[in-house]
VOKOLVEX-623830 format. One record per residue (C-alpha): chain; x, y, z. Coordinates in nm, 3 decimals. Example, Ala and Ser with C-alpha at 12.3 -4.5 7.8 and 13.67 -1.06 7.14 Angstrom:
<recs>
REC   mol        c1        c2        c3
REC     A     1.230    -0.450     0.780
REC     A     1.367    -0.106     0.714
</recs>
This chain:
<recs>
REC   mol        c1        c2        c3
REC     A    -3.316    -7.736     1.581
REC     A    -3.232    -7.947     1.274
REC     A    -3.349    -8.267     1.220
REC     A    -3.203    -8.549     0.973
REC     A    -3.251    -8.891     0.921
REC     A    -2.935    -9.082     0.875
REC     A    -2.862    -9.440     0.750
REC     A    -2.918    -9.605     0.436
REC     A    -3.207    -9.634     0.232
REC     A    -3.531    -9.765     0.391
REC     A    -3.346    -9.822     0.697
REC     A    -3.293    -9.477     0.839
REC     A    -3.263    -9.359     1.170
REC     A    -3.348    -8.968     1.321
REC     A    -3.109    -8.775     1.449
REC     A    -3.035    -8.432     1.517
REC     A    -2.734    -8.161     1.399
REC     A    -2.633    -7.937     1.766
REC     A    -2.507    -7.621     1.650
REC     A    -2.166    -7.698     1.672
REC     A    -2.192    -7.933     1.412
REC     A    -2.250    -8.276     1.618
REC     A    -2.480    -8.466     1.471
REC     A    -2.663    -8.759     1.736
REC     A    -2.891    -9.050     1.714
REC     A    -3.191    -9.006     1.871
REC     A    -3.360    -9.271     1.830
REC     A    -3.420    -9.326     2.187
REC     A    -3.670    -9.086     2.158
REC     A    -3.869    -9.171     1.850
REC     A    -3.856    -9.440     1.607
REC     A    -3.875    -9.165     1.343
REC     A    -3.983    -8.851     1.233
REC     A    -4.288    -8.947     1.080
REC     A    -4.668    -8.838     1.087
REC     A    -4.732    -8.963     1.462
REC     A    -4.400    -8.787     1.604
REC     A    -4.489    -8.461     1.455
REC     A    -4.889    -8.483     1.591
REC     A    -4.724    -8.604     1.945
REC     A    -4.546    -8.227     1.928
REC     A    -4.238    -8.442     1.877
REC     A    -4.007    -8.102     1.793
REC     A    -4.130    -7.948     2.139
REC     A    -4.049    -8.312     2.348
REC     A    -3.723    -8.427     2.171
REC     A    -3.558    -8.037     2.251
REC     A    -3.687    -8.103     2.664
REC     A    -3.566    -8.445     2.627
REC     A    -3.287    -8.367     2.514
REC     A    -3.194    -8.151     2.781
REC     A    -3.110    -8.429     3.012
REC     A    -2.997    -8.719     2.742
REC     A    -2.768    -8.513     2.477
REC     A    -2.457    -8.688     2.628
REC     A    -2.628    -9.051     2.627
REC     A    -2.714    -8.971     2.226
REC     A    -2.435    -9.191     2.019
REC     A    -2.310    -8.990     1.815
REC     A    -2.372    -9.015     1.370
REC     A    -2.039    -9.029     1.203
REC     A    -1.999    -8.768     0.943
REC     A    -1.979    -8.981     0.587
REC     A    -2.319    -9.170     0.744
REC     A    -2.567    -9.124     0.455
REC     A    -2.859    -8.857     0.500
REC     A    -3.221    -8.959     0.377
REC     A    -3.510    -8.718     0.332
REC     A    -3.500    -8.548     0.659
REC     A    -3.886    -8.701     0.728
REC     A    -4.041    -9.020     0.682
REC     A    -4.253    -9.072     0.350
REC     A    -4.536    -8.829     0.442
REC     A    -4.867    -8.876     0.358
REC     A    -4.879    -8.615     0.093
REC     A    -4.634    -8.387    -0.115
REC     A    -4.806    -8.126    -0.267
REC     A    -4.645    -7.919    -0.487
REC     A    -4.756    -7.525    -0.597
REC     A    -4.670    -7.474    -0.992
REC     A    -4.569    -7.087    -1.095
REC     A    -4.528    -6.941    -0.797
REC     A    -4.225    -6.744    -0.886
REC     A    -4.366    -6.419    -1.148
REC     A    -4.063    -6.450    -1.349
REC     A    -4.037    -6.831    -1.367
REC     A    -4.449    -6.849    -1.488
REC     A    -4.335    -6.571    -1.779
REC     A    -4.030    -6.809    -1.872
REC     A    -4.284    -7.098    -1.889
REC     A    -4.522    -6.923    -2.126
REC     A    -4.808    -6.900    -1.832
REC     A    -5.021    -6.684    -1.724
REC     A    -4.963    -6.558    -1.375
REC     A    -5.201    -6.779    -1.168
REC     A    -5.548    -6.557    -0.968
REC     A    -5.522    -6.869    -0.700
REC     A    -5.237    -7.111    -0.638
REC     A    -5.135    -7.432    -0.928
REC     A    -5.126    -7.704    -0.687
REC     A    -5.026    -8.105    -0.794
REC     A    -4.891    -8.365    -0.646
REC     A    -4.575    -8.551    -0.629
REC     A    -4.562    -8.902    -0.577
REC     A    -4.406    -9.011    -0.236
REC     A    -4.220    -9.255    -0.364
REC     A    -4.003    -8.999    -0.543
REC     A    -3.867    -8.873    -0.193
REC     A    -3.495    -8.996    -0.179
REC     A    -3.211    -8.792    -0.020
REC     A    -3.029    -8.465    -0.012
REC     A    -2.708    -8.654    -0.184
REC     A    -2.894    -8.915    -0.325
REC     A    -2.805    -8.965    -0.698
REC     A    -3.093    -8.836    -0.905
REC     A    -3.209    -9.088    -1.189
REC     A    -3.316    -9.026    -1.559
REC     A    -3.602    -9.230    -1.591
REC     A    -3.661    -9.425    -1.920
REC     A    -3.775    -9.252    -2.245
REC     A    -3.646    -8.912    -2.090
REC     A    -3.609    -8.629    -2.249
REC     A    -3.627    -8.285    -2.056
REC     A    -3.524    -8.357    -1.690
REC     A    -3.525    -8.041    -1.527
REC     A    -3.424    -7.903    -1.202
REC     A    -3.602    -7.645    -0.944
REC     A    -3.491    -7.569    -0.592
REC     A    -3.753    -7.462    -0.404
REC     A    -3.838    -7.412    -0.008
REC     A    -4.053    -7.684     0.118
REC     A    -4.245    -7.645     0.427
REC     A    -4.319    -7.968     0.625
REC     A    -4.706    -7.976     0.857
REC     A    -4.686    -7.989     1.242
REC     A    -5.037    -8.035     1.307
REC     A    -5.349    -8.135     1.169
REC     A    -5.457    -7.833     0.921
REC     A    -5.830    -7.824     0.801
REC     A    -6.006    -7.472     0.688
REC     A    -5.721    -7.252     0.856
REC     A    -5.733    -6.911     0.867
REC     A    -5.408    -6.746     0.750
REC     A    -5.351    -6.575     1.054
REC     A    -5.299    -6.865     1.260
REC     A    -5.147    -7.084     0.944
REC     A    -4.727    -7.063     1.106
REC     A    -4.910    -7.252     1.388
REC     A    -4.929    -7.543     1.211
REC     A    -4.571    -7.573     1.076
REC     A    -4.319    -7.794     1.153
REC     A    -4.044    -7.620     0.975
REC     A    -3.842    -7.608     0.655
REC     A    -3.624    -7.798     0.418
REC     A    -3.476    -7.793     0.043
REC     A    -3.685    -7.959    -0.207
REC     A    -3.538    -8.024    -0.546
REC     A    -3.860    -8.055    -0.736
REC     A    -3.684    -8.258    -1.025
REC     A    -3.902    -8.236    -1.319
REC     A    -3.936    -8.506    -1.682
REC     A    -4.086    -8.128    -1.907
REC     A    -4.183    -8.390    -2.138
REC     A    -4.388    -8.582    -1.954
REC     A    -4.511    -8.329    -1.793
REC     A    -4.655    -8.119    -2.065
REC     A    -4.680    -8.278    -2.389
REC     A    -4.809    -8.615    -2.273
REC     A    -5.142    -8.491    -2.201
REC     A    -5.317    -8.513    -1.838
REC     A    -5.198    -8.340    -1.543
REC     A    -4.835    -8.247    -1.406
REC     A    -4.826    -8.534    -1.207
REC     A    -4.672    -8.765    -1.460
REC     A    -4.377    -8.580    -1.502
REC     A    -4.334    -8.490    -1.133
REC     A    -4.327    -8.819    -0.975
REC     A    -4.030    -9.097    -1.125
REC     A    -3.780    -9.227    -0.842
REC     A    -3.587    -8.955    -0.688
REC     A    -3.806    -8.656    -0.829
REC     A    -3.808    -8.508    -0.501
REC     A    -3.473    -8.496    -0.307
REC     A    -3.558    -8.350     0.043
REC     A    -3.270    -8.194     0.286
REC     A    -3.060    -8.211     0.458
REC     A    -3.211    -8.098     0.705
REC     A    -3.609    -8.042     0.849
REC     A    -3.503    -7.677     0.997
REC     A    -3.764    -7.627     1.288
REC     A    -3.994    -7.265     1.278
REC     A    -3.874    -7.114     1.516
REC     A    -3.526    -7.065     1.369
REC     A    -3.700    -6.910     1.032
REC     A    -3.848    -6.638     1.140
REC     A    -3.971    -6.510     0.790
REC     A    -4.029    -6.775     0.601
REC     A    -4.091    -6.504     0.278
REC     A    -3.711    -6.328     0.269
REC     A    -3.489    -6.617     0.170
REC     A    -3.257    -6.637    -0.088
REC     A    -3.241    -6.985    -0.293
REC     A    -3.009    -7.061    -0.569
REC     A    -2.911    -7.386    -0.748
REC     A    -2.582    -7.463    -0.960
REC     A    -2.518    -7.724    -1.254
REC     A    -2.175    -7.761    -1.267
REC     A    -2.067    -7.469    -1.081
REC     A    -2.275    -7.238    -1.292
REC     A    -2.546    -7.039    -1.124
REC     A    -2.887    -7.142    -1.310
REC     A    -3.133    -6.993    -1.015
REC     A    -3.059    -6.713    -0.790
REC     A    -3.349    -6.561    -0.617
REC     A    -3.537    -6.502    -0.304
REC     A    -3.865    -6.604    -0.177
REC     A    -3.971    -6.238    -0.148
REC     A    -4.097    -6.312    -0.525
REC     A    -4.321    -6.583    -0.389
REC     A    -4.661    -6.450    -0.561
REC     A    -4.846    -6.617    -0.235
REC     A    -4.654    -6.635     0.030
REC     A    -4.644    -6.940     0.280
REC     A    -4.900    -6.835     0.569
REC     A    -5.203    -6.781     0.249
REC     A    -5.056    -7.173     0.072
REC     A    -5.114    -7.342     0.421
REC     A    -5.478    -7.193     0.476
REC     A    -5.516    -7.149     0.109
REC     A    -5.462    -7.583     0.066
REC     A    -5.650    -7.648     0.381
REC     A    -5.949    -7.520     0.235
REC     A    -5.943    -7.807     0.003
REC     A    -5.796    -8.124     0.187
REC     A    -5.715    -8.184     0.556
REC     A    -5.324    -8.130     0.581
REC     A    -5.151    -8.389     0.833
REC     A    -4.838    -8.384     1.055
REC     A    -4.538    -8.459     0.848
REC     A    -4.697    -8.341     0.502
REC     A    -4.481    -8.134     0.310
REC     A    -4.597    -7.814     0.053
REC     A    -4.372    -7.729    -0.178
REC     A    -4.368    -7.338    -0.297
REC     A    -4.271    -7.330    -0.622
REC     A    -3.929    -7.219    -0.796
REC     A    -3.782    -6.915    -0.968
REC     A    -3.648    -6.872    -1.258
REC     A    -3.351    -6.981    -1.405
REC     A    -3.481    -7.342    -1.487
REC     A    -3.385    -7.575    -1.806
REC     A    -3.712    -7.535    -1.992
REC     A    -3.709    -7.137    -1.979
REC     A    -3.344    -7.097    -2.154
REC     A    -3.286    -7.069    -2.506
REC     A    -3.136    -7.246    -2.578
REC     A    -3.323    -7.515    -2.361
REC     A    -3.134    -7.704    -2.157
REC     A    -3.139    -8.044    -1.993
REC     A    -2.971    -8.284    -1.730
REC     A    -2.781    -8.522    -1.875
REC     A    -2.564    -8.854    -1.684
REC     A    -2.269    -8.728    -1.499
REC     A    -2.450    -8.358    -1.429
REC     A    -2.421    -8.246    -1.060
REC     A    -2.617    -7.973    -0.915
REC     A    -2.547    -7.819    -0.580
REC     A    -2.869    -7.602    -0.424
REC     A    -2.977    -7.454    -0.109
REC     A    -3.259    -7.221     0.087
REC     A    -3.059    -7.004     0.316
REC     A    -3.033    -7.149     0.662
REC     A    -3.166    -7.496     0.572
REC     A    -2.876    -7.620     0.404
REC     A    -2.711    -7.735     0.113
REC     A    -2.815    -8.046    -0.088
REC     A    -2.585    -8.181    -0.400
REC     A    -2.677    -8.445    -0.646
REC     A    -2.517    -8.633    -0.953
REC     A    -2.734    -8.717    -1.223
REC     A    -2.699    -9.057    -1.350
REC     A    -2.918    -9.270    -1.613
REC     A    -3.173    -9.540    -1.547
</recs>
């Protein structure tokens, strides 16, 4: 099942995309897909429900705006070098145990939101990556029984200031976390229709030219170890969202380097979760 929120910002409703392309409101169900629907098992009652109420959904009209896919979570975390060849392009060392930061929440905006050059930028950079959002509450989980606790999947573009991030001193955080940062979407693709989370190709274009082409079969840990791996340090809640890092093919590793810039658009996706676009435009 795919779930979007639809509407415009901070005023978004949940709704759901049938497989023939209908999208419906379904917010007769829930008020929104946020931490207390996903800890209710919210996927597992909205499919029953809808069962008997698909024809009473209205139905979304098609140029409707799409936010993030879930309501601001309580955490984005995000895992840095991930990807062998993107850490090597960085000038890092491949990491013994997962890079994880965090992303502010506030820089969750939508899958064609417009993506904003914050002041005193730059190196705004792009990386698609697959994002996996918490279905239930995860502390000290063994990887074995870590796809348990997962709600799905969606497209994270973990937008990225390289300035900020690594010449201002401090940790990653500051360049991780200006308004829209962290497009989400379009869709929060449930579990069960992602079998293997760790075959997937991902690519992202900047004006039609393929910068990132890849598959999450170079993932250097792979999603079941993240989710017990993280849990082992904070309790994970319903709704949050992990982030597993991006491949190569990102601004900061070309020579020469290369930035976004106003009136860029980019165009990425993580098979069978969608496709996400976004024009970059100054502050």
């Amino acid at each position: 099942m795919k779930l979007l929120r639809f509407g415009p910002a901070g005023g978004e409703k949940p709704g759901v995309e049938l497989e023939n392309g209908l999208r419906l409101d379904v917010s007769a169900f829930t008020s929104d897909f946020d931490e207390a629907f996903f800890a209710e098992d919210g996927i597992k009652g909205l499919k029953k429900w809808l069962e008997t109420h698909r024809e009473d959904c209205p139905p979304v009209d098609s140029g409707e705006r799409l936010g993030a896919p879930i309501a601001r979570p309580s955490k984005l975390i995000c895992v840095g070098l991930n990807y062998a060849q993107h850490a090597k392009e960085s000038g890092m060392e491949l990491p013994k145990e997962p890079v994880l930061f965090f992303k502010a929440t506030s820089a969750i905006c939508g899958p064609f939101d417009d993506v904003i050059i914050p002041k005193n930028s730059v190196k705004t950079d792009w990386e698609v990556e697959l994002a996996v959002v918490i279905g239930k509450k995860a502390a000290y989980v063994e990887e074995a029984d870590a796809v348990s606790h997962i709600a799905g999947y969606l497209v994270h573009n973990d937008i990225s200031e390289r300035a900020f991030q690594l010449e201002r001193s401090g940790q990653w955080v500051k360049g991780k976390s200006a308004d829209t940062f962290a497009p989400l979407g379009p869709y929060l693709v449930t579990s069960d229709e992602i079998p293997d989370s760790g075959n997937l190709p991902l690519w992202l274009t900047l004006n039609g030219e393929m910068m990132q082409n890849s598959s999450t079969a170079d993932l250097v840990f792979k999603v079941p170890f993240l989710v017990s791996y993280i849990s082992q340090f904070m309790t994970l809640l319903p709704g949050d969202v992990i982030s597993t890092g991006t491949p190569f093919g990102v601004g900061m590793g070309l020579n020469p380097q290369r930035y976004l810039r106003p009136g860029d658009a980019m165009e990425l996706c993580v098979e069978g979760l969608g496709v996400a676009r976004q024009r970059v435009v100054a502050y």
